[in-house]
C-alpha positions as CSV (number, residue, x, y, z in Angstrom):
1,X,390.1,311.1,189.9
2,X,386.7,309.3,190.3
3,X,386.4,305.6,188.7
4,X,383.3,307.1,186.8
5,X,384.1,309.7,185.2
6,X,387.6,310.0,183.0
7,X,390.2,312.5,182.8
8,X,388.7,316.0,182.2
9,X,385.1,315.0,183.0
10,X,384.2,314.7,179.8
11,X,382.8,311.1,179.6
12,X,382.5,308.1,182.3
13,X,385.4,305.8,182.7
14,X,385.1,302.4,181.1
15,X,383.9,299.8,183.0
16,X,386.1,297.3,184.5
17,X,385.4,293.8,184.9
18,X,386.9,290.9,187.0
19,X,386.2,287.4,185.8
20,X,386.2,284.6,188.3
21,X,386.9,281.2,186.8
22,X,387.3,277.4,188.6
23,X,389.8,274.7,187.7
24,X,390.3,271.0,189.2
25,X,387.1,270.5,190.9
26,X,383.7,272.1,191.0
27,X,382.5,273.2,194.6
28,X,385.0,275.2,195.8
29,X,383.5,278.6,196.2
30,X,383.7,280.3,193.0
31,X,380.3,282.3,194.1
32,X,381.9,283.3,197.6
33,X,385.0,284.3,196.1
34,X,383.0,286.7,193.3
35,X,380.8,287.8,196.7
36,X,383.9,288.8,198.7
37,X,385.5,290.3,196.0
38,X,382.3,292.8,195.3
39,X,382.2,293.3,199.0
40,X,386.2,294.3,199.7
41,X,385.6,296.9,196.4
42,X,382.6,298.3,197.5
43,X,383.5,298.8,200.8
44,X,386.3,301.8,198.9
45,X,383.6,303.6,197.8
46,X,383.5,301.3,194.3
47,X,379.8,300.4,192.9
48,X,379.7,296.9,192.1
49,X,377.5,294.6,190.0
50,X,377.1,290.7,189.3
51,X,376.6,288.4,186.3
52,X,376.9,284.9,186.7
53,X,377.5,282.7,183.4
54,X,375.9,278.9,183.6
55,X,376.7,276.9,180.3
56,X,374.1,274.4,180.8
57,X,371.2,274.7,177.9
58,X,368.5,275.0,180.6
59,X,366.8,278.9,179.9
60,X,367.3,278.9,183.6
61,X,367.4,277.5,186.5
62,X,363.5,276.8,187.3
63,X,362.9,273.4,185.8
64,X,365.9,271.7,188.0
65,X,365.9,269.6,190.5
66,X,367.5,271.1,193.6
67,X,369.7,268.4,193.5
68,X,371.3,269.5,189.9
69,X,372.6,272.7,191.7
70,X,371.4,273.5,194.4
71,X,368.4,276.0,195.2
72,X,366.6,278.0,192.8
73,X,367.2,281.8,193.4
74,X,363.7,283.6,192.8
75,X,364.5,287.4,192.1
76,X,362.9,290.6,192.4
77,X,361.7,290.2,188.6
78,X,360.8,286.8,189.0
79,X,363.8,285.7,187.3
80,X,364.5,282.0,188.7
81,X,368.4,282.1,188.9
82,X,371.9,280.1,190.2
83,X,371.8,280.1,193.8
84,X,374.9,282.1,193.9
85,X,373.4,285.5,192.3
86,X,371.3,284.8,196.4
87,X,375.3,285.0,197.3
88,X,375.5,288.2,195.3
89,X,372.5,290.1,196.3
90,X,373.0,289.3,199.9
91,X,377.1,290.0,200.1
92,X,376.4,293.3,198.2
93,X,372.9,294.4,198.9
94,X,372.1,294.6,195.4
95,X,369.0,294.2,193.6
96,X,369.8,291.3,190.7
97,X,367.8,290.9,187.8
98,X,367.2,287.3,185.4
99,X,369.2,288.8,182.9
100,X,372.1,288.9,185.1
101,X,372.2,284.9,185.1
102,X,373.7,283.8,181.6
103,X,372.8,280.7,180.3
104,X,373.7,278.6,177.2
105,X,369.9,278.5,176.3
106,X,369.2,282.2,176.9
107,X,372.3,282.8,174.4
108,X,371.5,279.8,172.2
109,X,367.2,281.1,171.9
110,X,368.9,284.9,171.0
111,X,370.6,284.0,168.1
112,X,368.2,281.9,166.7
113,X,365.7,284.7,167.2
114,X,367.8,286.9,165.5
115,X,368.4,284.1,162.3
116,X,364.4,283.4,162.1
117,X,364.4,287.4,161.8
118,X,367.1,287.8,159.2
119,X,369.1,289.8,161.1
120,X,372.1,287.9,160.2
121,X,371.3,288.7,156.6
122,X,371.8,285.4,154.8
123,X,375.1,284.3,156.7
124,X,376.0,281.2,158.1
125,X,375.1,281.4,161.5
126,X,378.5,280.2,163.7
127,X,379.4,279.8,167.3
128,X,382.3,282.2,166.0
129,X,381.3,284.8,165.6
130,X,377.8,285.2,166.0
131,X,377.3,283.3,169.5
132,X,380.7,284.5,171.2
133,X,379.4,288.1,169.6
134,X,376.1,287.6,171.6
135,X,377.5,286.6,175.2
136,X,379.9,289.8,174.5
137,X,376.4,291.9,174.0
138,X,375.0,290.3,176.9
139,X,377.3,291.2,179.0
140,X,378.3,294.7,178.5
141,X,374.3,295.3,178.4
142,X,373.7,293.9,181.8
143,X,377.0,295.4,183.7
144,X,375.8,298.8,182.8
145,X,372.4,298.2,184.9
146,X,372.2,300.0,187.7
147,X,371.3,297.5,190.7
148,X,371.8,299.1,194.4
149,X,369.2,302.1,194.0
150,X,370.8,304.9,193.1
151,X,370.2,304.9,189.4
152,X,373.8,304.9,189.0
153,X,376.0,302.8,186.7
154,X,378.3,300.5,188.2
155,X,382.1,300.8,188.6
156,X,383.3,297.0,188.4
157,X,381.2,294.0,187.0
158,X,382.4,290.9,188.5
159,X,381.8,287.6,186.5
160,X,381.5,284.1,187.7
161,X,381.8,281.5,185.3
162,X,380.2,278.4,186.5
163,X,381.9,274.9,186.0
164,X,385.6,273.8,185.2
165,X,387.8,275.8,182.3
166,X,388.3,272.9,180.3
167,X,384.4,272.1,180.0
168,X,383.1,271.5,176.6
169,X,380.3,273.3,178.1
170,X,381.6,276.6,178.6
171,X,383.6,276.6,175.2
172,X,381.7,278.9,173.7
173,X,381.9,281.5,176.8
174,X,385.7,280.9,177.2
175,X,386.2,281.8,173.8
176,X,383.8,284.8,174.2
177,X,385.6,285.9,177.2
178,X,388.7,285.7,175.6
179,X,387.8,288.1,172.9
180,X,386.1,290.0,175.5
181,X,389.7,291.3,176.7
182,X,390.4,293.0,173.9
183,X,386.8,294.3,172.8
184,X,387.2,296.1,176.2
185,X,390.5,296.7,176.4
186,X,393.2,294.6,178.3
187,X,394.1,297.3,180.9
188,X,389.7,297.1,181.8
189,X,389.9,293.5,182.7
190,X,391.6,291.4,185.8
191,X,391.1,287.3,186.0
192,X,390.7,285.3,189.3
193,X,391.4,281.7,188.8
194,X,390.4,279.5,191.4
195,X,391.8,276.6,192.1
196,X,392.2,273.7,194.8
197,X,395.7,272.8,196.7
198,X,394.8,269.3,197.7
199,X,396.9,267.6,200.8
200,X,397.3,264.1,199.6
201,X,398.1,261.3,202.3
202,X,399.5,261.2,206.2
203,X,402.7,263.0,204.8
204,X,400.3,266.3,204.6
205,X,402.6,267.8,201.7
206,X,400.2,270.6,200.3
207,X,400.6,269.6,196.1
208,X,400.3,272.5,193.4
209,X,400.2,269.8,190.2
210,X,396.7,270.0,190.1
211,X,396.5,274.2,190.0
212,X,399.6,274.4,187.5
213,X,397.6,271.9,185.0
214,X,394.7,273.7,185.8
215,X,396.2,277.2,185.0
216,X,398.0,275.4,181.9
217,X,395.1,274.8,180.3
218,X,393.4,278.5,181.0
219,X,396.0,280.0,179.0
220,X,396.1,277.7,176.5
221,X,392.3,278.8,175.7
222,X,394.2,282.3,175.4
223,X,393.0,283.6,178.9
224,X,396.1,284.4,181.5
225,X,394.9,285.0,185.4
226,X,396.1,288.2,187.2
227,X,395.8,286.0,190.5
228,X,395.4,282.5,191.9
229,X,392.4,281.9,194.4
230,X,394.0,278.5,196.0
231,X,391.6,276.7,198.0
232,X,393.1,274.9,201.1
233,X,392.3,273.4,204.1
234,X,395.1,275.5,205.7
235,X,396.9,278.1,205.0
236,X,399.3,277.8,201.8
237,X,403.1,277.3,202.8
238,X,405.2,280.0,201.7
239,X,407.6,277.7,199.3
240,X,404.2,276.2,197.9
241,X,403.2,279.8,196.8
242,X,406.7,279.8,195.5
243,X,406.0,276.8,193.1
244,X,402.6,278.1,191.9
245,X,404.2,281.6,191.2
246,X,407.4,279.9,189.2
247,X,404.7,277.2,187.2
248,X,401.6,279.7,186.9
249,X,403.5,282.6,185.9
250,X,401.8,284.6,188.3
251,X,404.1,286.9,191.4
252,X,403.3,285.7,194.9
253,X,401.6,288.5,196.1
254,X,398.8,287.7,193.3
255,X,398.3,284.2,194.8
256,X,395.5,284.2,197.5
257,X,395.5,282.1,200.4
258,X,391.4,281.3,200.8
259,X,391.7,278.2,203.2
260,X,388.9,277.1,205.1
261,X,387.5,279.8,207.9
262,X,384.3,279.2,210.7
263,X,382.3,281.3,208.6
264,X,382.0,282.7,205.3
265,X,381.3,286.4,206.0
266,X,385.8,285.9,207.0
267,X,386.3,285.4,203.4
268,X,385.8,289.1,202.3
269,X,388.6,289.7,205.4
270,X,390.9,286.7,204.5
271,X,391.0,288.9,201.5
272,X,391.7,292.2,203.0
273,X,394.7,291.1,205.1
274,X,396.7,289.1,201.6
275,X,396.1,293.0,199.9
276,X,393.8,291.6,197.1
277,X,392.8,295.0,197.1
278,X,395.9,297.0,196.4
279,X,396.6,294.4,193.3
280,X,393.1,294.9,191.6
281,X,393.2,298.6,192.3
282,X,396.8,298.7,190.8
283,X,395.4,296.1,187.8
284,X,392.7,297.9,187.0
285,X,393.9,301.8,187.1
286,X,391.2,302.3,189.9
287,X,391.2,305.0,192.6
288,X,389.1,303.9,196.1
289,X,386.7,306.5,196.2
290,X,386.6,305.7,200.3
291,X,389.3,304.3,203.1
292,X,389.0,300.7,203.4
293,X,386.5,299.8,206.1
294,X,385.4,296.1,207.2
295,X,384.9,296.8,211.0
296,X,381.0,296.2,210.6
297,X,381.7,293.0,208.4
298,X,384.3,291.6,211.1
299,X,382.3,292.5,214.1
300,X,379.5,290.0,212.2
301,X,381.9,287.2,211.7
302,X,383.3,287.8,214.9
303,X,379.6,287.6,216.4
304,X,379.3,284.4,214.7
305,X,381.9,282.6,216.2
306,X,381.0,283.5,219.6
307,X,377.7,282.4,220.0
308,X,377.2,279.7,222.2
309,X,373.9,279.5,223.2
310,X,371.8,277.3,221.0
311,X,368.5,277.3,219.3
312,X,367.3,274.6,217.3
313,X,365.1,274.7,214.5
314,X,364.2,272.1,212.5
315,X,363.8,272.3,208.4
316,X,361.5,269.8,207.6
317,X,361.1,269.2,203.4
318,X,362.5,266.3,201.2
319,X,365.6,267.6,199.7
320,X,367.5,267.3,202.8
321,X,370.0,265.3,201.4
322,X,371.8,268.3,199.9
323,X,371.6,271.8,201.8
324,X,372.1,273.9,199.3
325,X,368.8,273.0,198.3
326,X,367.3,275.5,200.7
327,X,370.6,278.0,201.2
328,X,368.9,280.6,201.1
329,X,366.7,279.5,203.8
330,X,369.9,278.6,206.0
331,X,371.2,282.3,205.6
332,X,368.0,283.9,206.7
333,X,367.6,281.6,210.0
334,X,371.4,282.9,210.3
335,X,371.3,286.2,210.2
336,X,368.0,285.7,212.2
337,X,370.1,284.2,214.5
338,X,373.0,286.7,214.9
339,X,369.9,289.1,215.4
340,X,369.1,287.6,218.7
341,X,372.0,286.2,219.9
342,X,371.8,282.7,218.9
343,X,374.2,279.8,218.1
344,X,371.7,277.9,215.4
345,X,371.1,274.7,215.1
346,X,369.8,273.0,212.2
347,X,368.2,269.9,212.6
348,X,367.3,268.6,208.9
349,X,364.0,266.0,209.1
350,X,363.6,264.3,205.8
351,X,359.6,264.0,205.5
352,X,358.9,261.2,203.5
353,X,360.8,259.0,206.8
354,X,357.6,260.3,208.9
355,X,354.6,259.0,206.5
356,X,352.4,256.0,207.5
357,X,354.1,253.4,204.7
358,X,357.5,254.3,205.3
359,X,357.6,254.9,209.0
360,X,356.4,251.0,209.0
361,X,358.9,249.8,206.9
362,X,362.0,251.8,209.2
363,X,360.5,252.4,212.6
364,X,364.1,253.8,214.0
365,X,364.3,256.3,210.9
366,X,361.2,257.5,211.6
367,X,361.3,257.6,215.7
368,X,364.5,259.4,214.8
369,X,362.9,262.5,212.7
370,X,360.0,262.7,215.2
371,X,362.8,263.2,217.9
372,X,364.2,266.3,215.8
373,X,360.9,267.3,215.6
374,X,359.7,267.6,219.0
375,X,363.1,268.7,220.8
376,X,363.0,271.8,218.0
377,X,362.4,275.2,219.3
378,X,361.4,275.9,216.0
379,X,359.5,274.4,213.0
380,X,360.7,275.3,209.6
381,X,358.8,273.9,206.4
382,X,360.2,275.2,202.7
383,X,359.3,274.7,199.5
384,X,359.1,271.8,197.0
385,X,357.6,270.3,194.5
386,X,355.5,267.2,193.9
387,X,353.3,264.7,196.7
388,X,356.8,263.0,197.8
389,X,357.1,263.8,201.3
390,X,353.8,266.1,201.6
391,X,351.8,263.9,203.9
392,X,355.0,263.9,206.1
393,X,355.0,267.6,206.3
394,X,351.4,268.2,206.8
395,X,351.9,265.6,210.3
396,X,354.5,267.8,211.4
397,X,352.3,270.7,210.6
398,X,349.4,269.4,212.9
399,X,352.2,268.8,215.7
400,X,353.0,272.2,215.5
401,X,349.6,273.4,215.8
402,X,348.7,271.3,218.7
403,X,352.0,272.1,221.0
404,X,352.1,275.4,219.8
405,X,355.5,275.1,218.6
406,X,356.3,278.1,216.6
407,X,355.9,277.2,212.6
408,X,357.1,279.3,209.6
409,X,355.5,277.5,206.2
410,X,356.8,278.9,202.7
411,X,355.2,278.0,199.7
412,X,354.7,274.3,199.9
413,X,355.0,274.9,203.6
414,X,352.2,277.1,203.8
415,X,350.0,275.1,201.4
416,X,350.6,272.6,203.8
417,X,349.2,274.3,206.7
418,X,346.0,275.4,205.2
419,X,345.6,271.8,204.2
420,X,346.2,270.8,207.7
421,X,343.8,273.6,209.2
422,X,341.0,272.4,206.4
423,X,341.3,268.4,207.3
424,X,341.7,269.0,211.4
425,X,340.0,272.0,212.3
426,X,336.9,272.8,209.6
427,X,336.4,269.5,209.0
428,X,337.3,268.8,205.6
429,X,338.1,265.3,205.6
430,X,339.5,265.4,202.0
431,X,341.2,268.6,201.9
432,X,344.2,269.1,199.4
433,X,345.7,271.6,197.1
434,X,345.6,270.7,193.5
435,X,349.4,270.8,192.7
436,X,348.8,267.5,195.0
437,X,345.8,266.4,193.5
438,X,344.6,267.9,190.0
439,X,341.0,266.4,191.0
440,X,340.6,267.4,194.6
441,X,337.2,266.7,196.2
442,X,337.8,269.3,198.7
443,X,340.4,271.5,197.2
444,X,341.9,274.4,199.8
445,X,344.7,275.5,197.6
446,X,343.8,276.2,193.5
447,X,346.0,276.9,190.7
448,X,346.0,281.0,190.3
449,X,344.7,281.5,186.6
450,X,347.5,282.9,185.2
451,X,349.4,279.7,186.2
452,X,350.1,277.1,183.0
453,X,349.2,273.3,183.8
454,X,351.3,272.0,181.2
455,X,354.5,274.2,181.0
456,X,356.9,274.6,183.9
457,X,359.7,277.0,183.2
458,X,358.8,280.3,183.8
459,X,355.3,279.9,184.2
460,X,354.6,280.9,188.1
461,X,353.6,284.0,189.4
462,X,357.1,284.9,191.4
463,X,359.6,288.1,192.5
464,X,358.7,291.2,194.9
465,X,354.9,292.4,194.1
466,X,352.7,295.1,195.3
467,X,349.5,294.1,196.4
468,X,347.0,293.9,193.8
């Protein structure tokens, strides 16, 4: 029978959900592990959708520094999201929308709404159950939008919930989630815990005390995992799966071996050969509506890992200290790359090292970034915010120009090159954009007029757009 529609064709089936969670550690993949899992399912046939749970207070993700979490994903809608609903849309070729990024402030601002309204009537207004009742809302809302195209509801809504379980954070959502099981039925809802297998000292004994402490205190918040995600650096030892099975109260074919691979797109496969599928199709009561296939999937990673000639292209911008500050940019010049047969190369110049002052305070940082520069096939500027770094990026702009080295500019980086055009080549001595300088003599980039000067988040004119 088809996942969406029951016995008798009377009604759809239910949806089912898989909720990813983290324990030990942050950073260890959660968003690649929700990706994989949507690809492996959709690749039987099963329509699959994402939500992504954040517990910070921000509304979103638009007023943060990159180096809080990482880029800002802009969607279709304009939404300003996690980077891992760019993990999402790209794994599953799905079309995401804000609401599908769950914060505590989007919650938090609802109910309120709802209390300056009188919806609650007079009541109390409680994190139990009025909150818990509104991330419950939220999410069986947003699972039912359709998001590849085909009008279509999905099949399986996968949720990532960001942070450690454990978090005062993402109390409100564990509890929430927890009540969740039963609002939707137990039999309509797997877990994926993951967790971290650290190898401590030159003995190299792989230790579980860290997972079975984490898994402890998931179940103590009344949440019990169907299976264990263990990161590793290698692959788990079979009497070590043994242990977490025993302590985590889990069988060892529900504990997944995701150690570290040359390339993420082998995750969704690394999950294919342990039979993650046959356990959540089993789990869930699903029936694939297609034969497994992965062969175009491998034959990417596979790609990958062959490339040997290089290109080099260097990202020029001031957040270079932490990459997933422009990941999404990374992914395009890969796929880019795997296009045209290319091993890439990233050479990452920090900006600010190149400007006038600071080049004359370090002289070998700076001769260093102009060497990146000028061995570069290719000339990369991103965005940012702010005059940190501009005057940097508007040197390397004018290199560009002048050697004819090929130059991609987005957002800051093309404000940038006009700026560079309007000083060098028309003339304009004092040329600027006003995000630089609010009182610009010469000003080549303006503020649009529907753009706020005094409010940030969610202000800018952003997502996919016709033209006008």
């Amino acid at each position: 029978a088809s996942p969406r529609r029951a016995s008798g064709g009377a009604r759809p089936a239910p949806m089912r959900y898989i909720l990813i969670t983290g324990g030990v550690v942050s950073g260890l993949g959660k968003g690649v592990t929700a990706s994989s899992v949507g690809v492996v399912l959709k690749a039987l046939g099963l329509r699959c959708t994402s939500i992504k749970i954040d517990p910070y207070l921000n509304i979103d993700a638009g007023t943060m520094s990159p180096f809080e979490h990482g880029e800002v994903f802009v969607l279709d809608d304009g939404g300003e999201a996690d980077l891992d609903l760019g993990n999402y849309e790209r794994f599953l070729d799905v079309t995401l929308t804000k609401d599908h990024n769950l914060t505590t402030g989007k919650v938090y601002k609802r109910v309120i709404e709802r209390e300056r309204r009188g919806d609650y009537l007079g009541k109390t207004v409680q994190v139990v159950p009025h909150v818990t009742d509104a991330i419950q809302e939220w999410i069986e809302r947003v699972a039912a939008l359709p998001v590849d195209g085909s009008g279509t509801r999905p099949d399986v809504c996968i949720i990532e919930l960001g942070g450690t379980v454990g978090d005062i954070e993402s109390a409100p959502f564990i509890e929430a989630l927890r009540q969740f099981q039963f609002t939707v039925g137990p039999e309509n809802m797997a877990v994926i815990h993951v967790s971290l297998v650290p190898v401590l000292g030159v003995v190299g004994e792989q230790k579980t005390k860290p997972t079975q402490h984490s898994v402890q205190v998931l179940r103590s918040l009344g949440i019990y995992p169907t299976m264990l995600a263990c990161r590793t650096k290698d692959s788990l030892e079979e009497a070590v799966k043994q242990k977490l099975a025993l302590f985590c109260h889990v069988p060892t074919s529900h504990i997944l071996d995701i150690h570290d691979v040359s390339n993420i797109w082998h995750v969704p496969l690394v999950l294919r050969d342990q039979g993650f599928h046959h356990v959540m199709l089993e789990t869930l009561g699903l029936q694939p509506l297609a034969p497994l296939d992965l062969a175009r999937w491998e034959a990417r990673a596979l790609q990958w890992d062959r490339l040997s000639e290089s290109v080099h292209i260097a990202v020029c911008g001031k957040y270079t200290g932490l990459t997933d500050s422009y990941l999404s940019v990374i992914k395009a010049l890969q796929h880019a790359a795997v296009a045209v047969g290319r091993k890439l190369v990233i050479d990452w110049v920090d900006t600010q090292e190149i400007e006038p002052e600071h080049a004359e305070t370090d002289p070998q940082k700076a001769a260093e970034a102009w060497a990146k520069v000028k061995r570069a096939d290719g000339i990369l500027v991103p965005g940012g915010f702010g005059s940190r770094g501009t005057e940097g990026k508007i040197l390397i702009c004018k290199y560009a120009r002048e050697k004819r080295v090929p130059y991609f500019g987005i957002c800051l980086g093309m404000q940038v090159a006009v700026i560079e055009f309007g000083r060098n080549v028309c003339g304009l001595e004092k040329a600027n954009s006003q995000e630089m300088d609010s009182a610009a003599v010469q000003p080549v980039v303006v503020f649009m007029p529907e753009g706020s000067k005094t409010h940030m988040g969610g202000t800018m004119r952003l997502g996919a757009r016709g033209p006008d």
